[in-house]
N, C-alpha and C positions, 0 to 999 in steps of 0.2 A: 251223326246219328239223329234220328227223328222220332220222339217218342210218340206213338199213334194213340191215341184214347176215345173210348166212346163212352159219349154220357160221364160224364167227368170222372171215370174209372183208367187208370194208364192202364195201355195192355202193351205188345208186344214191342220190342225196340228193331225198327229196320233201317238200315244206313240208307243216306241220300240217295244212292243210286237202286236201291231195293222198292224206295218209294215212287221213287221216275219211271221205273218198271212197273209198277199198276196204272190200272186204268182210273186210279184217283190221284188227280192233279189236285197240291197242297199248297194254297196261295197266303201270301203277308199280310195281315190286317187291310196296309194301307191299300195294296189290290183290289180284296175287296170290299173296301169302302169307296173306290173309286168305280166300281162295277154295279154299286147298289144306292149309289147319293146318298150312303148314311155317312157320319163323318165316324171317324176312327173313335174319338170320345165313348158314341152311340152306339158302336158293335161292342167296347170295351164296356160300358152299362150293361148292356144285354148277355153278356159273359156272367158279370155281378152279380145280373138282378134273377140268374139260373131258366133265363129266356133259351138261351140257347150257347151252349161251349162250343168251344172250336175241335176239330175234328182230330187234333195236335198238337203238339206243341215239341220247337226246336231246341236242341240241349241249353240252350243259349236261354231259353223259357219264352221267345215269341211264339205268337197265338199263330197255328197253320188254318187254313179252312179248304172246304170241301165244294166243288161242285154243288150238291148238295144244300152244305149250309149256306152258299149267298142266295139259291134257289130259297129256301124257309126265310133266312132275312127278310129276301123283299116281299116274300108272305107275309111278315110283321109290318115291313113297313106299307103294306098294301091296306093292312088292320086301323090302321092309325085314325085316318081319314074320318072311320066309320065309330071310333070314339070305343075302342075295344082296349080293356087293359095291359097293361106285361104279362097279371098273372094269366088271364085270357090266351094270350098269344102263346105264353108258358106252355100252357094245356094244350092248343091247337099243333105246337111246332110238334111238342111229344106224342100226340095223335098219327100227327102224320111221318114223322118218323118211324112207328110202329108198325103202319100202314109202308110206307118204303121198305121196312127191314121184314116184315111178315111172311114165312114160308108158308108152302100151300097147307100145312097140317095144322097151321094158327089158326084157332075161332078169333075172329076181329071183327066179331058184331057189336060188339060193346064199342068196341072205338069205332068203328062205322057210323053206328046213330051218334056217336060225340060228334063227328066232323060234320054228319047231316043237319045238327043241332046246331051249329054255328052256319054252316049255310043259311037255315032259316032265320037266324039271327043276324045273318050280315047282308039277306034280301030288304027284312024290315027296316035295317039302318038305312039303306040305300033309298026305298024308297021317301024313308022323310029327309035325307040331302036334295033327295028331288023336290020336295017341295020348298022345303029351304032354296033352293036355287032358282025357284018359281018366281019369290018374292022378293031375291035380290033381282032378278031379271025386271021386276015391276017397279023397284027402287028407282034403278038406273033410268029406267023408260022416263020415270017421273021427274027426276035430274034432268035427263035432256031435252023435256017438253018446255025447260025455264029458258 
């Protein structure tokens, strides 16, 4: 059996072969951390630090994950870069989770401008990486003129 959870709620219990029959394929930690370059540690922090639960969890109590969640993983780990917190990435994974699970009768304007709202904030990071990377470009030059 494989207990299914969303959002760290257990819900309904469907045996192995009940879960192979949907169209959500439930992978091992170590999967996917080999799918996303975070190490098993990193997706177990991210469980902890309420970044993001795993979509499941086996009787045996390993973490299952979704489609889905390595898609959001490497949304966080895409964050990282640009110098965006856990609890940041917290709020953006449940954004867009909201935004994936929203039926058409959902107002999701409020989460809409939240995700717009990190856009704009993950345009401005970008641009000053760019200039940071202007100036190591100018380092280097200056290294190889010796």
């Amino acid at each position: 059996m494989v207990r299914l959870y969303r959002h760290g709620r257990v819900g309904a219990q469907v045996s192995n072969e009940e879960a192979a029959g949907t169209s959500e394929y439930l992978m091992h930690i170590g999967e996917v951390a080999e799918r996303t370059g975070l190490s098993v540690k990193t997706i177990r922090d991210y469980d902890a630090a309420e970044v993001l639960h795993p979509s499941g969890r086996t009787d045996g109590g390993f973490r299952l994950y979704s489609e889905d969640d390595v898609e959001r993983l490497l949304m966080v780990r895409r964050m990282k870069p640009l110098g965006f917190s856990l609890s940041e990435a917290a709020i953006l994974v449940d954004a867009v989770r909201v935004l994936d699970e929203a039926n058409p009768e959902m107002d999701v304007t409020a989460v809409r401008a939240r995700v717009a709202a990190f856009i704009r904030d993950a345009e401005t990071r970008r641009e000053r990486l760019g200039g940071q990377l202007e100036m190591v470009d100018e380092f280097l030059e200056g290294l190889r003129a010796h």
